[in-house]
Wavefront OBJ file of the C-alpha trace (Angstrom):
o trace
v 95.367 -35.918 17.817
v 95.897 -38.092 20.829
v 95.721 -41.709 21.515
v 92.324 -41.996 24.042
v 89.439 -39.383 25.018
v 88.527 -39.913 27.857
v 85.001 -38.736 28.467
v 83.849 -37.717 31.818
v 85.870 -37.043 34.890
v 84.987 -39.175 38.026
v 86.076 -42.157 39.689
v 85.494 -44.604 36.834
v 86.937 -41.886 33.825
v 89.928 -41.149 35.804
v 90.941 -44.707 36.941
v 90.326 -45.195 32.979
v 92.693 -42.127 31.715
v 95.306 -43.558 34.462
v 95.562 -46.982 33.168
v 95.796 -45.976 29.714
v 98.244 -43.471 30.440
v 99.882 -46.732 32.142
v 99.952 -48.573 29.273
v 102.014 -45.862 27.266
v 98.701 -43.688 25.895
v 98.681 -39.900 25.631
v 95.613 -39.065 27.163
v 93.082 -35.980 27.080
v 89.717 -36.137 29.273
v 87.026 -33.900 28.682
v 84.866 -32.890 31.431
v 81.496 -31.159 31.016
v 81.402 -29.738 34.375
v 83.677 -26.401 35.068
v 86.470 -27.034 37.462
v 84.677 -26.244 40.594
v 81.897 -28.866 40.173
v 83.979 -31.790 38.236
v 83.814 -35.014 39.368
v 80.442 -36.069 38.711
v 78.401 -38.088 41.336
v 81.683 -39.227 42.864
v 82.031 -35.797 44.519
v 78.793 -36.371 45.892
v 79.744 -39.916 47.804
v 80.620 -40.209 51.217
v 83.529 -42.877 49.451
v 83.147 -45.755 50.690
v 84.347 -48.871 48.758
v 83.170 -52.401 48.657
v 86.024 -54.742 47.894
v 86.992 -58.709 48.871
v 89.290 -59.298 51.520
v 89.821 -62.355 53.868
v 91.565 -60.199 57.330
v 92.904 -57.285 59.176
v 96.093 -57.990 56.812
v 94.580 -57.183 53.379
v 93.643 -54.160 55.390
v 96.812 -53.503 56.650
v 98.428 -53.781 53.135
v 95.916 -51.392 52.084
v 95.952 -48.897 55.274
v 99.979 -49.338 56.522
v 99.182 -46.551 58.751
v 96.109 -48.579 60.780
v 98.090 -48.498 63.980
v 98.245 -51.681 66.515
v 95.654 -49.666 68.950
v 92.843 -49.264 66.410
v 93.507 -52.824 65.127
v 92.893 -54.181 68.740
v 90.262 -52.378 69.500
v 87.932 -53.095 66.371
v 86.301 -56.163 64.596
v 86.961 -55.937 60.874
v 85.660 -59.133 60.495
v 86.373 -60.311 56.577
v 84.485 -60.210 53.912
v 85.510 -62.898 50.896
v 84.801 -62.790 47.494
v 82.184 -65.783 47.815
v 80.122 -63.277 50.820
v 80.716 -60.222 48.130
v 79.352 -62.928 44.560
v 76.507 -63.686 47.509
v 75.244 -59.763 48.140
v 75.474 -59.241 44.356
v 73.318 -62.440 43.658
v 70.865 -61.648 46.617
v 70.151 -57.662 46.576
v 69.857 -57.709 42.596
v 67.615 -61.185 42.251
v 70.355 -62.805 41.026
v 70.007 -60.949 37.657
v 74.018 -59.679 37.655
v 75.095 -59.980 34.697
v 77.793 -63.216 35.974
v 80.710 -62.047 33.795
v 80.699 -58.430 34.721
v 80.060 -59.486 38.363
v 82.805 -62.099 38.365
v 85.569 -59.235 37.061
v 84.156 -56.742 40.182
v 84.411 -59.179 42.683
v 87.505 -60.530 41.906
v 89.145 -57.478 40.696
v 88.281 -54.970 43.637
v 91.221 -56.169 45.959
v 93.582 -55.917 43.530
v 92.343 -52.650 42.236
v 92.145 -50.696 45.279
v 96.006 -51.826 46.050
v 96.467 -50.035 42.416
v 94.460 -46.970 43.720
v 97.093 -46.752 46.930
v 100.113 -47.274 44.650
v 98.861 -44.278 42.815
v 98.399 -42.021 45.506
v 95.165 -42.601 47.043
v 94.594 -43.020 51.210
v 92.245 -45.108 52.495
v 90.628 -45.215 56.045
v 88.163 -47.314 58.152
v 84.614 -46.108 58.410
v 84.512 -45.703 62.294
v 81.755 -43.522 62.198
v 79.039 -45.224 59.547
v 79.854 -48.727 58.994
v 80.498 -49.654 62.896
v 79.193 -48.708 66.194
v 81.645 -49.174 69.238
v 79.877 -51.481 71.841
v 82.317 -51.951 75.449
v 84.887 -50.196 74.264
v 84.844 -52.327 70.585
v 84.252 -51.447 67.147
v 82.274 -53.642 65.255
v 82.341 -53.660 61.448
v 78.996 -54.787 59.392
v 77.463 -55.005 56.089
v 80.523 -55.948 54.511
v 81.875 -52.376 54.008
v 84.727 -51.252 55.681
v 86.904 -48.944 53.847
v 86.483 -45.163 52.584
v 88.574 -43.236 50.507
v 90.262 -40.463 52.656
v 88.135 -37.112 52.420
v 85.180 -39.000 51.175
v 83.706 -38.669 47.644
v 85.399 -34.790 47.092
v 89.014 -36.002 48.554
v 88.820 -39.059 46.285
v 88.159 -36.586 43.140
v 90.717 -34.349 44.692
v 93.109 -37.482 44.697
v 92.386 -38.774 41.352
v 92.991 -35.467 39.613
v 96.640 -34.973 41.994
v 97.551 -38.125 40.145
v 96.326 -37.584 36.765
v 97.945 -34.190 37.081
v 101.689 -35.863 37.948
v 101.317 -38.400 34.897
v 100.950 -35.713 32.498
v 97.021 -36.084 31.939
v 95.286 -33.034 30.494
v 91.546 -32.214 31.805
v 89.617 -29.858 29.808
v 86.757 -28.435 31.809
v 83.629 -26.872 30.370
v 83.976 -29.427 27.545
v 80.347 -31.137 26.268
v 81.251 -33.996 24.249
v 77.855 -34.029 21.607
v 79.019 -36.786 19.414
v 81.191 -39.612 18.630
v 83.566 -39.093 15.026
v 82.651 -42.986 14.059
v 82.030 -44.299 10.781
v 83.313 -48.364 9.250
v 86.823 -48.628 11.404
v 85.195 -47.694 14.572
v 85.102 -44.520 16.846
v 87.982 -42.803 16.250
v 87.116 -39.538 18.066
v 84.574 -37.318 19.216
v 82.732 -33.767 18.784
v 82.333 -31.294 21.438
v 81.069 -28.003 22.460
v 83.756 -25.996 24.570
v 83.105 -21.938 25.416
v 80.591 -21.853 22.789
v 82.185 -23.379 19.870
v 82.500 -26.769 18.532
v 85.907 -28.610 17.723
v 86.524 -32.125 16.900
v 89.668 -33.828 18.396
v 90.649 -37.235 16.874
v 91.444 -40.560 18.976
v 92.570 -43.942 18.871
v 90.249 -44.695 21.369
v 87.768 -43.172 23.371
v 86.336 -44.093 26.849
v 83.196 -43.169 27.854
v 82.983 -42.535 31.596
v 80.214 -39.362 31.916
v 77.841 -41.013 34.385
v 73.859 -41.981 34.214
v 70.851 -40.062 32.799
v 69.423 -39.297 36.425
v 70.032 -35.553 35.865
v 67.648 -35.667 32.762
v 64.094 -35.352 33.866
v 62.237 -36.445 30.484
v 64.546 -39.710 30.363
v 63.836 -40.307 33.998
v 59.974 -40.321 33.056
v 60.285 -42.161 29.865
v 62.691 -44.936 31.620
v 62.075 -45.209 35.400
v 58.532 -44.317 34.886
v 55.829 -42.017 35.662
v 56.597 -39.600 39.258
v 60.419 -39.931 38.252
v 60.139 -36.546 37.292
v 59.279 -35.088 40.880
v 62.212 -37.227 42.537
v 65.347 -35.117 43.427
v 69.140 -35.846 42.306
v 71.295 -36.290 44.692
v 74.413 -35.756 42.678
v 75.386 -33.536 39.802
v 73.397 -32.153 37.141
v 75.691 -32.709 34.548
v 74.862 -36.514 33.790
v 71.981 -35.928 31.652
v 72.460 -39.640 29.489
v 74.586 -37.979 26.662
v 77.144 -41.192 26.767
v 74.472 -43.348 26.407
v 72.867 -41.337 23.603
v 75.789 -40.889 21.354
v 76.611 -44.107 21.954
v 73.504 -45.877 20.670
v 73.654 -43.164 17.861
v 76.176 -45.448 16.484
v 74.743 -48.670 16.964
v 75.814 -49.768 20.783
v 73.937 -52.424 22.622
v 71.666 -51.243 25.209
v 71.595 -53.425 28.408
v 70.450 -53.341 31.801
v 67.523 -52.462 33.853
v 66.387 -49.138 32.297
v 63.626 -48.448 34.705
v 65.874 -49.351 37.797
v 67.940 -46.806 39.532
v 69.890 -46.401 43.018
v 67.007 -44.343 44.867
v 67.502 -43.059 48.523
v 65.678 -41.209 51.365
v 66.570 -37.364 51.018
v 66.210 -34.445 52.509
v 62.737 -33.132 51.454
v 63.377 -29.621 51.027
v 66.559 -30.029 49.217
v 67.848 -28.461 46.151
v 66.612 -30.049 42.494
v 70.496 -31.912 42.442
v 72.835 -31.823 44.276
v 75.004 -29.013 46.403
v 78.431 -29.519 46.706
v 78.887 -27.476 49.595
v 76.613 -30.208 51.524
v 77.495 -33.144 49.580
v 76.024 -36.282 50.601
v 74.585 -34.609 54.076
v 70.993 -34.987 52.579
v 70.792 -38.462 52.901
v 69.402 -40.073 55.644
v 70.253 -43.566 56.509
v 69.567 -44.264 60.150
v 65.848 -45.365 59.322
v 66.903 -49.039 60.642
v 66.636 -47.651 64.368
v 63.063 -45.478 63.741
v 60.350 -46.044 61.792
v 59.060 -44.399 58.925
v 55.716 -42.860 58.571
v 54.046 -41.339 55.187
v 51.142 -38.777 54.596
v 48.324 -41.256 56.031
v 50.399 -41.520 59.112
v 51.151 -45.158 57.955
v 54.345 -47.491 58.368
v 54.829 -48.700 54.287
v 58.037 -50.640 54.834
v 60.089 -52.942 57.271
v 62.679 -50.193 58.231
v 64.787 -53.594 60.228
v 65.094 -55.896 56.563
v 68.736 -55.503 56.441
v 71.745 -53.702 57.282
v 71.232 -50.120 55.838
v 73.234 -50.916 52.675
v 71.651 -53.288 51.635
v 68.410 -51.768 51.578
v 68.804 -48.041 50.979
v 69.315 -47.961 47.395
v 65.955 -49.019 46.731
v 64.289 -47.779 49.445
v 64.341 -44.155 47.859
v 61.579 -46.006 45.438
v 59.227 -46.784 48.294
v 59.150 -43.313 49.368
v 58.586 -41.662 45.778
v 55.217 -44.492 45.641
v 53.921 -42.571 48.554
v 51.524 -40.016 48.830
v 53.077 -36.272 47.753
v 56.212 -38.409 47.860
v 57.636 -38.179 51.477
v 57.862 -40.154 54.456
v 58.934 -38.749 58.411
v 61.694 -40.812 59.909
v 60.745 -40.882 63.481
v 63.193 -41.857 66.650
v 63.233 -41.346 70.291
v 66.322 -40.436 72.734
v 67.416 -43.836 73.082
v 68.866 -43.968 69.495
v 69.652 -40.518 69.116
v 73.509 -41.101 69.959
v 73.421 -43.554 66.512
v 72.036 -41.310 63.971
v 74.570 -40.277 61.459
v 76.057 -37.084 61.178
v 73.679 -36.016 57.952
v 71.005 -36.017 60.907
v 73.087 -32.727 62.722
v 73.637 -30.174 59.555
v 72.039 -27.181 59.566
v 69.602 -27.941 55.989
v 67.244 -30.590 57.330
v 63.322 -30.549 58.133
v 63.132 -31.679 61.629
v 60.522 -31.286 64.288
v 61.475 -32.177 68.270
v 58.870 -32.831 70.822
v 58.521 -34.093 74.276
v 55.664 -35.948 73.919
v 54.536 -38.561 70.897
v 50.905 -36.281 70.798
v 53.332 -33.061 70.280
v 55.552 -34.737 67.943
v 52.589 -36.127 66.196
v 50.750 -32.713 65.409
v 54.198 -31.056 64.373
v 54.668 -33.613 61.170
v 53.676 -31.390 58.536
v 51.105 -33.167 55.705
v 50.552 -35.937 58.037
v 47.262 -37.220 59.710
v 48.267 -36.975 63.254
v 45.834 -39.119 64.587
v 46.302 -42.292 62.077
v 50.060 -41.481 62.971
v 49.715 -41.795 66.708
v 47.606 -45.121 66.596
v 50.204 -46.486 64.459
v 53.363 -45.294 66.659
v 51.180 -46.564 69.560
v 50.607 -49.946 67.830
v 54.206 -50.666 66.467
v 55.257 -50.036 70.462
v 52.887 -52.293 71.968
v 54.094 -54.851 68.806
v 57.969 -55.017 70.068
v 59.554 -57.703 71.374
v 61.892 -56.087 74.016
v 62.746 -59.591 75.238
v 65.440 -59.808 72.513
v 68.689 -57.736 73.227
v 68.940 -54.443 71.194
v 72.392 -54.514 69.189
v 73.442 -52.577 66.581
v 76.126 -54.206 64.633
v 74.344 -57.652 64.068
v 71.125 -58.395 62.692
v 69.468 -58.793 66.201
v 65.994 -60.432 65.397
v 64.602 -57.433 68.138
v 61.254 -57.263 65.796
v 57.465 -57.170 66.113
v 54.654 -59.721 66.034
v 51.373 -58.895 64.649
v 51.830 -55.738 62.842
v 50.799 -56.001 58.496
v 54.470 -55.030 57.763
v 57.077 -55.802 60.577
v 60.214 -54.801 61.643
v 62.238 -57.608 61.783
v 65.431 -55.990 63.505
v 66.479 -53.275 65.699
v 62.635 -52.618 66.974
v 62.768 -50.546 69.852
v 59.574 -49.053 71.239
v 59.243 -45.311 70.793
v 58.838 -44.008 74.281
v 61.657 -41.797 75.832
v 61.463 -38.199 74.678
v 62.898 -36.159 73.325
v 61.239 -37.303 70.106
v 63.223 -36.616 66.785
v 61.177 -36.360 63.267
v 62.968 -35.846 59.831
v 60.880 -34.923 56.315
v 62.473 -37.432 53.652
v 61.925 -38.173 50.060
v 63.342 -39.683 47.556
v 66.822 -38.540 45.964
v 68.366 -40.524 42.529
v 71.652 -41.402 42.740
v 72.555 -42.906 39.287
v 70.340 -44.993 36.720
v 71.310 -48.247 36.265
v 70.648 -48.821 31.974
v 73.022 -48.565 30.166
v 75.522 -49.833 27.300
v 76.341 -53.623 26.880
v 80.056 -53.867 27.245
v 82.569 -57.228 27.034
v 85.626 -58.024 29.402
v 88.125 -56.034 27.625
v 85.292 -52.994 28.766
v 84.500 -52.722 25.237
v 81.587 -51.500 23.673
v 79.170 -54.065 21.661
v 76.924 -53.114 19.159
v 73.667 -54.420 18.799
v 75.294 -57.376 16.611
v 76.925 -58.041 19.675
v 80.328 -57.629 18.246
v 83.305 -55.086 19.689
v 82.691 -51.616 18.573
v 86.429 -50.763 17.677
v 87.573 -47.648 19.137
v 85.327 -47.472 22.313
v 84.916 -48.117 25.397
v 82.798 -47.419 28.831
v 82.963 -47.233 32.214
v 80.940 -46.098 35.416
v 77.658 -45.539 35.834
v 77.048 -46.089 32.226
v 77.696 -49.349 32.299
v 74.540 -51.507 32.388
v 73.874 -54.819 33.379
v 75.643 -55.049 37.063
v 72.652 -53.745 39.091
v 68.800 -54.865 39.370
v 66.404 -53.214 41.538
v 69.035 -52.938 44.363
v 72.516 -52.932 45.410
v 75.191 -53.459 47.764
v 76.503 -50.272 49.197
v 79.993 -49.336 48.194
v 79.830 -51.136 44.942
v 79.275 -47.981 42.873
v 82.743 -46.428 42.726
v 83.842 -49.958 43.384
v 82.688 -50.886 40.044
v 83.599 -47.634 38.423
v 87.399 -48.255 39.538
v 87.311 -51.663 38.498
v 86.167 -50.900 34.865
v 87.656 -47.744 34.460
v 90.800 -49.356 34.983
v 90.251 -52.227 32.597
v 88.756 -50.086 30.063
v 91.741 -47.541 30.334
v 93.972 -50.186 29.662
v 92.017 -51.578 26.927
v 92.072 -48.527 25.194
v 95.771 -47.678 25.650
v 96.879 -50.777 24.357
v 94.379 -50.437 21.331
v 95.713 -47.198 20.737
v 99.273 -48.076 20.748
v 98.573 -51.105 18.621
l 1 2 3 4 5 6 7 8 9 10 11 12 13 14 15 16 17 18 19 20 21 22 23 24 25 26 27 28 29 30 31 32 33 34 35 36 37 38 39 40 41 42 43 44 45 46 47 48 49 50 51 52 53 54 55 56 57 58 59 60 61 62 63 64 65 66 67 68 69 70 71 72 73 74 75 76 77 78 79 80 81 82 83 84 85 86 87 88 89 90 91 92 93 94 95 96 97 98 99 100 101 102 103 104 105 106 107 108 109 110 111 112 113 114 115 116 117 118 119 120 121 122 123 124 125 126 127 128 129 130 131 132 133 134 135 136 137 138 139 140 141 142 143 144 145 146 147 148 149 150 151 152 153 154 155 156 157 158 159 160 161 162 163 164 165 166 167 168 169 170 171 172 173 174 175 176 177 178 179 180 181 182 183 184 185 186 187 188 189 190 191 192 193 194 195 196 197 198 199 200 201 202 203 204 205 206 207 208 209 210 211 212 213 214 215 216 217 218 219 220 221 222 223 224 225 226 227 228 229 230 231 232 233 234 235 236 237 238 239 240 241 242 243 244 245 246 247 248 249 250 251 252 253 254 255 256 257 258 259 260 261 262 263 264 265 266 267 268 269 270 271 272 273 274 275 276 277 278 279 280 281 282 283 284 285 286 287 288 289 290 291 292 293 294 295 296 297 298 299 300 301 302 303 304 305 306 307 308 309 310 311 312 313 314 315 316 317 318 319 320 321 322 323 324 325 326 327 328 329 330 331 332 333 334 335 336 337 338 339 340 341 342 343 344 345 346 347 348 349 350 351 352 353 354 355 356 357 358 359 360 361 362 363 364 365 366 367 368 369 370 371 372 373 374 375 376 377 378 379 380 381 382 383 384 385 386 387 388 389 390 391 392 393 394 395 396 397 398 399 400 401 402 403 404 405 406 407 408 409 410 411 412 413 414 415 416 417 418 419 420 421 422 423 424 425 426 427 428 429 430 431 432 433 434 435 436 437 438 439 440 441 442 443 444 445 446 447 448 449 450 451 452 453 454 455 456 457 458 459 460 461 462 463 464 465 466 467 468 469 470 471 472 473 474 475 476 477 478 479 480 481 482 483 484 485 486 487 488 489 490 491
């Protein structure tokens, strides 16, 4: 017996098992994963976090090691919680569920000071989220902060802590089933080294991530060609949470055909490797263009700052034909790719002339893709100043789908190609839950006993969202749902 089960054990399930341990709960999470690949998609993150601030000093508060140097020598900028309520509204058509969105924005400040008090570091993103112009970093896109050690040092942190509070973590542990019946969930089943136990809970909180790992549900949800779309994280979040879960009566909610989608490394594995982590994503398209098996552009590559467009962008890539794209740049941008553009696992091809790069792009019509490299450069406006950490207005004129920043021509070789497609990050269905993080049942009344958290939460995100807000939103709720639970368990 113990008071809350924690189910899962990322970001969101162990911000969950750390509040209710807070609030004076004995806690036991069970992890499906073995030891070496726990943490869930979290582990696969580069950890950045979205969160509401209004200066350098919230940043301070949260970073008391940012010396005076780097503070002088870098634009943070701020980013308030009615700019953060505004990039919810916009990127997901303003279908954000208002409640849930209300608690994330206005919760994330105060929840990543919780996430230094227990133990976590944070740092600026120098290298992704700015670009240092005369000697000046420039912050944009709202995102600022990463946990320290990215997505595996913020697992690595998380389980430190849980560790020092006296949380157990069973590994290898499948939870099948919820123990539910007229009081509410009051444990679960599981599967451990080939036997089944039950183990019986005041509360449980479910915390075990999307379906995105399960290839039927990713054809019967997000549609047909889902099933030839890569994961990017761990194979381990196959939907069980959600299944058990409506077993028992919980409220679906959410956009079950919508997941975050991104452009990823063509040739890598079915999910994700956690020796390479999130180093087969590539997210400098805004300074190349993109060209697919007809040797066609099929998007504006310029629309927005990279986080606000890459999570859905993945989607326009799986629509084209075989389900690639090229990502095409010359040597004038080559000093702003990311670093995922310089491991050793990619599908590149170099040239010194557009004809030779042109020919090299494997499945593409070379010609179609010459004229159109040829037309895009004689389409860009290189009156307008080329700048990187603003939205520049440096597009084309004339072209059926334009770039609308950061168009520069292609014409100084070396000439860089990548082979992209599209890799699924999490699936954004899932179960309808109230403030308190509870559960609701199809009645639309509090399932006693259980909560969620994490990716299995649905309603937050539509079509799109901002980038960061993932393991944002999975501290935020984890916390609130771990402290829901505890103090239902101790009641």
């Amino acid at each position: 017996m113990v008071d809350v089960v924690v189910v899962g054990a990322g970001n969101a399930a162990f911000a969950a098992a750390v509040a209710a341990r807070e609030a004076g709960a004995s806690v036991l999470v069970l992890e499906r994963a073995p030891a070496e690949e726990a943490g869930g998609d979290s582990r696969f993150t580069a950890g950045a976090m979205r969160f509401a601030y209004d200066g350098v000093e919230d940043l301070r508060r949260l970073m008391p090691d940012l010396t005076d140097d780097e503070v002088a020598r870098s634009d943070f900028g701020t980013y308030p919680q009615a700019r953060f309520f505004e990039d919810m509204g916009r990127v997901t058509d303003y279908r954000t569920d208002p409640e849930l969105c209300e608690l994330l924005v206005t919760r994330s400040g105060p929840t990543m000071l919780w996430m230094a008090e227990q133990g976590h570091r944070f740092a600026p993103i120098w290298g992704r989220q700015a670009f240092q112009v005369d000697g000046r970093f420039t912050f944009w896109g709202g995102l600022t902060v990463e946990a320290h050690g990215g997505g595996p040092g913020l697992v690595e942190a998380w389980t430190r802590i849980a560790a020092g509070q006296s949380i157990e973590v069973a590994y290898g542990a499948r939870v099948v089933s919820l123990i539910a019946g007229d009081s509410g969930v009051r444990g679960v089943c599981l599967r451990q080294a080939g036997r089944t136990r039950e183990v019986t809970a005041n509360a449980v909180v479910l915390a075990c991530g999307g379906f995105q790992g399960n290839v039927e549900w990713r054809t019967r949800y997000l549609g047909p060609g889902w099933d030839l779309a890569k994961v990017r994280g761990t194979r381990f979040n196959t939907g069980d949470g959600h299944r058990m879960a409506l077993e028992i009566g919980a409220m679906p909610a959410g956009q079950w055909s919508g997941c975050h989608a991104v452009a990823w490394e063509r040739n890598a594995p079915e999910f994700g490797d956690p020796a390479v982590g999130d180093g087969f994503q590539k997210h400098s398209y805004p300074f190349g263009i993109m060209l697919n098996a007809r040797g066609e552009r099929f998007l504006d590559e310029g629309a927005d700052f990279r986080n606000y467009t890459y999570a859905r962008y993945g989607r326009e890539i799986l629509r084209q034909p075989r389900q690639f794209a090229w990502q095409v740049f010359d040597a004038k941008v080559r000093h702003l790719l990311r670093d995922e553009y310089r491991i050793r696992q990619v599908t590149k091809v170099s040239a010194g002339s557009l004809e030779e790069l042109c020919a090299g792009l494997e499945d593409v019509d070379a010609a179609a893709a010459l004229a159109t490299i040829r037309a895009y450069n004689a389409a860009v406006r290189t009156d307008i100043a080329f700048d990187p950490n603003v939205k520049d207005g440096r597009r084309t004129e004339g072209l059926a789908i334009p770039k609308s920043n950061w168009a520069n021509t292609l014409d100084q070789p070396p000439f860089e190609a990548y082979a992209v497609t599209c890799g699924v990050t999490f699936t954004f269905g899932g179960l309808r839950i109230d403030r308190d993080a509870q559960v609701l049942d199809v009645d639309l009344a509090p399932i006693p006993g259980l909560y969620a958290a994490g990716e299995i939460v649905g309603g937050l995100f539509y079509e799109n969202y901002p980038g960061g807000t993932g393991l944002m939103a999975g501290a935020v709720f984890g916390r609130i749902a771990g402290a829901s639970a505890g103090r239902a368990a101790q009641a």
